[in-house]
N, C-alpha and C positions, 0 to 999 in steps of 0.2 A: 504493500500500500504506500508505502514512504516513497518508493522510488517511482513508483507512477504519480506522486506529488512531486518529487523532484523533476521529474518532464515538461511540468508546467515553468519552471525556473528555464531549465534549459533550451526550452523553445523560445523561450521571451528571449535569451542572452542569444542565442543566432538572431533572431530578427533586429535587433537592435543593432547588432554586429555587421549584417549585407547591407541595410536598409540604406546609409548614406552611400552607399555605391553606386547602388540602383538607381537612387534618386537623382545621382549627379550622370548616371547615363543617360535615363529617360528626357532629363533636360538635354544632354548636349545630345539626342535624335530627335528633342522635340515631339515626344510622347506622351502630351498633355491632354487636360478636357476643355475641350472650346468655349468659348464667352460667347453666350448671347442671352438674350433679357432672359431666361430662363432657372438660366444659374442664380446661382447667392454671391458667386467670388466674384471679382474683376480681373484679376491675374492669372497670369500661368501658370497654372499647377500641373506637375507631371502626373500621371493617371497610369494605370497596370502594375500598382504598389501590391496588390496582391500576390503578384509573383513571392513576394519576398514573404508573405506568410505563408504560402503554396510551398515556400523552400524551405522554411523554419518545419512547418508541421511535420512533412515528407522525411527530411532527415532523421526529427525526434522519434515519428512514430517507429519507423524502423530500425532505428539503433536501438528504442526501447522493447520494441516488439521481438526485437534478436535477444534480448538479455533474458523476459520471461517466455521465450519459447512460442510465443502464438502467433503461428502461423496463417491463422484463419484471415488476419490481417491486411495481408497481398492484395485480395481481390477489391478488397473495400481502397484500397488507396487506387486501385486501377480503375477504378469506375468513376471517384474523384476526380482523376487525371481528367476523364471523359469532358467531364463538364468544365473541368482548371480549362483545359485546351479549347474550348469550344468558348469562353469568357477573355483567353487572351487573343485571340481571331478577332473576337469582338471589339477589342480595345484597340487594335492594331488597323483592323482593315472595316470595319462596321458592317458585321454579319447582318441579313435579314432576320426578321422576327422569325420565321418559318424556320429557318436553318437553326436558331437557338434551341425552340421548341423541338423540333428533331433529335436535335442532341440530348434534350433534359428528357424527353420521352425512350431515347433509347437508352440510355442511364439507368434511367428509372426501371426498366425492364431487366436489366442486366442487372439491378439489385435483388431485384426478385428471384431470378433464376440461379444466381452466383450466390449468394445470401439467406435464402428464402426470407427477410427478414420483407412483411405485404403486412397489410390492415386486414386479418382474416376474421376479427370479431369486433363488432360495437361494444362486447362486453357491460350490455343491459342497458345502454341509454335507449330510451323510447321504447325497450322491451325488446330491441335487436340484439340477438347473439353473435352466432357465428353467420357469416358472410359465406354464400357459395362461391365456386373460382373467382367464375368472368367478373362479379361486381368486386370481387377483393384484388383483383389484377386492375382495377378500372379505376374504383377510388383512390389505392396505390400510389398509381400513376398521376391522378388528378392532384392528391394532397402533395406530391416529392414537388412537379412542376408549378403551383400554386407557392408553396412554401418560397419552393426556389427562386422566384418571381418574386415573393411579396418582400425578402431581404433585400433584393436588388434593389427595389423600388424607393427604399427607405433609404438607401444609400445618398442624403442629399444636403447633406448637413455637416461641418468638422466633427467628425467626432460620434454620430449618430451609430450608424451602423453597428462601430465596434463596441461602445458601451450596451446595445441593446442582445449583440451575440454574446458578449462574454457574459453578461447577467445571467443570460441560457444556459448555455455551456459550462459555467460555474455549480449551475443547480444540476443539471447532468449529471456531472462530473461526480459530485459528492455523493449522489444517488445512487450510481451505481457502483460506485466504491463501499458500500454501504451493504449492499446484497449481494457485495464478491462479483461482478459481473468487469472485471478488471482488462476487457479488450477495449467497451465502449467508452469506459474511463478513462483510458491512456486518450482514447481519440477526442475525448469531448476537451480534458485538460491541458492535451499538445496544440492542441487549436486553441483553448484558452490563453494560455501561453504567448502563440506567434499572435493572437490580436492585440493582445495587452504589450507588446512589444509596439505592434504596430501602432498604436493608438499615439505612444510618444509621439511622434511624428505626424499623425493624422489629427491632435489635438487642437480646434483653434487657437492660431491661424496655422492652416495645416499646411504641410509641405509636401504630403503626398497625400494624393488618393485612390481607393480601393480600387475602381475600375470596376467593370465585370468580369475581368480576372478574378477580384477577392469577392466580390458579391454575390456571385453566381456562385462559386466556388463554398464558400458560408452557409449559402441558403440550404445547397443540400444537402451539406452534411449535417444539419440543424434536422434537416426535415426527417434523412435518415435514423437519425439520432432519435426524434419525437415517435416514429412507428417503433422502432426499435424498444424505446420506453414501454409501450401500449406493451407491446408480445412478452417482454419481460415482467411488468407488472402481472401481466395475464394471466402467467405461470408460478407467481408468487403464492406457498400457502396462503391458505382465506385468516391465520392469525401471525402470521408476520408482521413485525411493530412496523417495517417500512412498507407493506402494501395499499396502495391510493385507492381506495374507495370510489372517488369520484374522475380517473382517470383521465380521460378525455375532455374534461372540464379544464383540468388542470392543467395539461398540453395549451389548451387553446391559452387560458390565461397567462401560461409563460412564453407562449408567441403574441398574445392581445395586438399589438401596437402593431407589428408588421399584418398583421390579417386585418386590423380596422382600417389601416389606411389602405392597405390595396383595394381591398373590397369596396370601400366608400369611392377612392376614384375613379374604376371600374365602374360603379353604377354611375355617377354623376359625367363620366363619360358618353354612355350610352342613351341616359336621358336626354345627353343634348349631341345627341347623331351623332357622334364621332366615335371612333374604334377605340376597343379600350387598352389598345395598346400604344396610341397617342401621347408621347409626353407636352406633361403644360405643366401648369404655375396651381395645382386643386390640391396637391398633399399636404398633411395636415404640418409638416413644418414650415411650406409657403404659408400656410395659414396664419400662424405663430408669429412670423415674419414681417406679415404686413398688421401686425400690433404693435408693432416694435421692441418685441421680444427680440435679444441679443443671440448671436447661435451659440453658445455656452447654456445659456436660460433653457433654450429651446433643447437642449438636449440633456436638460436636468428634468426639468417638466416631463417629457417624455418617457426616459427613463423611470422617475416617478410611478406616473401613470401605470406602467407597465408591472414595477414590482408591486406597485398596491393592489392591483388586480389577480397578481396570483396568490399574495398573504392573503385577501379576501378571500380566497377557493380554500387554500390551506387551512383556512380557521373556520371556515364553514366545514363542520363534521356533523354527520350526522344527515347532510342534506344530501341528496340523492344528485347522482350524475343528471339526469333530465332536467331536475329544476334550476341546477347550476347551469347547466346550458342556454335554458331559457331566460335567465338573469341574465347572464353572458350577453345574449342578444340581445335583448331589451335594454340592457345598460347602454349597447354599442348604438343604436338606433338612436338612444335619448343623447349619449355624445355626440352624431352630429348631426341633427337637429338641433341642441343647445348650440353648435358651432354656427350654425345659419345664421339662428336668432339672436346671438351676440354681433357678429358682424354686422348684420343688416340694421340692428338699434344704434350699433355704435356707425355706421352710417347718415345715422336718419339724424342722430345728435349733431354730427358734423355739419349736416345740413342748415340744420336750426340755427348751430353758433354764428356759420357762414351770411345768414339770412339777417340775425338780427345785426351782427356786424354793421351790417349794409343798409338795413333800414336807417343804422343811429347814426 
């Protein structure tokens, strides 16, 4: 157990170690992320800094995975690669949508077959058990690319991304260290590690950023990581002091913030005709933004948000996976609709001080 806590160290101490290398090559090839009204930054920042967590983790996982023997390892870092390689293409030469999707879909399959680690049971929410093949290969696939997508997307702020993975992967991490499950540990901690290394750097005002190299790269093994949770918990005796009760509540709760905002600009896309794969100015930290919320603020706030939402599932005992779900949603609904109905008041106030201004 110490020594898979010590990979968390040694991960961080490489990434902090290549990271000013990388940084000063991307700048002299001029592999940054472009300025336009979209962005938050004004300057040049180099972008495919994921690499350098993509190199931290890969290294750790495999020097530590040679020390305790687990081999089962291999596959899970080659399907990683899948999607690392498909996220530096992207930062490089700017893949199509289709051609991502492609890759995170044949990933996603290639975890199932190589792994078997699939969503084969709701395990009792809404009174669904076990899941037959075709829908447990389906939803699978829907939640890895979903996931994998919704980290990307949050990717838009100094700092965002990585405080909201490693909050994750922290509580991972110690989870499964907890029930002896010490392959997904080493992987949730060495990825803890290379972000928390990364974040130096990525801190406002940041000097690199994650790209879709690191965000694509994060999202899935997050996601992997969350199904992986579910099938473990699964298996867990029914009086185990560490088995979750309300399971899938709790997944959702320590993703909240990347599933609220994709989903919300995802629909608020679509209501107003547009694809929802469209980038604009609708996430909830342009939101934040144009309050004049600082990005420091904005990605304490957020962070916040996030961990409050899962202590509130954690200390809800006794309440059933369904009702937790159903709060979950209704909470997420009334968050933004509250977000409308502040903006638009704080609008209409603006208007008013404008008015009387000009009357006097």
């Amino acid at each position: 157990m110490m020594n898979i806590i010590l990979s968390t160290l040694f991960a961080f101490g490489v990434t902090i170690t290549i990271l000013p290398t990388l940084i000063s090559f991307l700048i002299n090839k001029k592999i940054g992320d472009r300025i336009d009204e979209r962005r938050m930054h004004t300057a040049f920042i180099p972008t495919a800094g994921g690499l350098g967590v993509y190199v931290a983790f890969l290294i750790t996982l495999f020097l530590f995975s040679f020390f305790f023997g687990e081999k089962d390892l291999l596959p899970i870092a080659i399907l990683i690669s899948i999607v690392f390689l498909a996220g530096l293409l992207d930062d490089l030469f700017n893949l199509t949508v289709v051609i991502k999707f492609l890759a995170m879909i044949f990933a996603s399959i290639a975890v199932m077959t190589l792994t078997d680690v699939k969503i084969s049971s709701l395990y009792g929410l809404f009174g669904i058990g076990e899941l037959g093949g075709f829908l447990s290969y389906l939803l699978t696939i829907l939640v890895i690319v979903f996931l994998t997508n919704a980290f990307n997307l949050i990717d838009g702020v100094d700092g965002l991304l990585s405080v909201i993975a490693s909050f994750t992967l922290m509580v991972f991490g110690v989870w499964f260290l907890l029930i002896g499950e010490f392959s997904y540990a080493l992987i949730s901690l060495a990825l803890l590690g290379s972000i928390a290394g990364f974040l130096v750097y990525n801190w406002f005002p940041a000097k690199i950023f994650m790209g879709d190299t690191g965000s694509l790269t994060i999202g899935f093994i997050i996601a992997f990581l969350s199904i992986a949770f579910l099938n473990t918990n699964g298996n867990l005796p029914i009086d185990s002091v560490y088995k979750i009760n309300a399971p899938i509540s709790l997944a959702i709760s320590l993703l909240i913030f990347p599933i609220f905002d994709t989903f919300r600009v995802f629909i608020l896309r679509i209501l107003n005709k547009q694809s929802p794969f469209k980038a604009d100015k609708r996430h909830v930290h342009h939101y934040l933004f144009s309050l004049n919320f600082g990005v420091r603020k904005i990605v304490i706030v957020l962070l916040s948000f996030n961990v409050l939402s899962f202590f509130a599932v954690i200390f809800s005992k006794g309440v059933s996976d369904s009702l937790l779900f159903i709060f979950l949603f209704g909470f997420l609904i009334f968050c933004s609709f509250a977000m409308r109905w502040y903006k638009n008041s704080r609008r209409l106030n603006l208007r008013k001080k404008v008015f009387y201004k000009q009357s006097a």
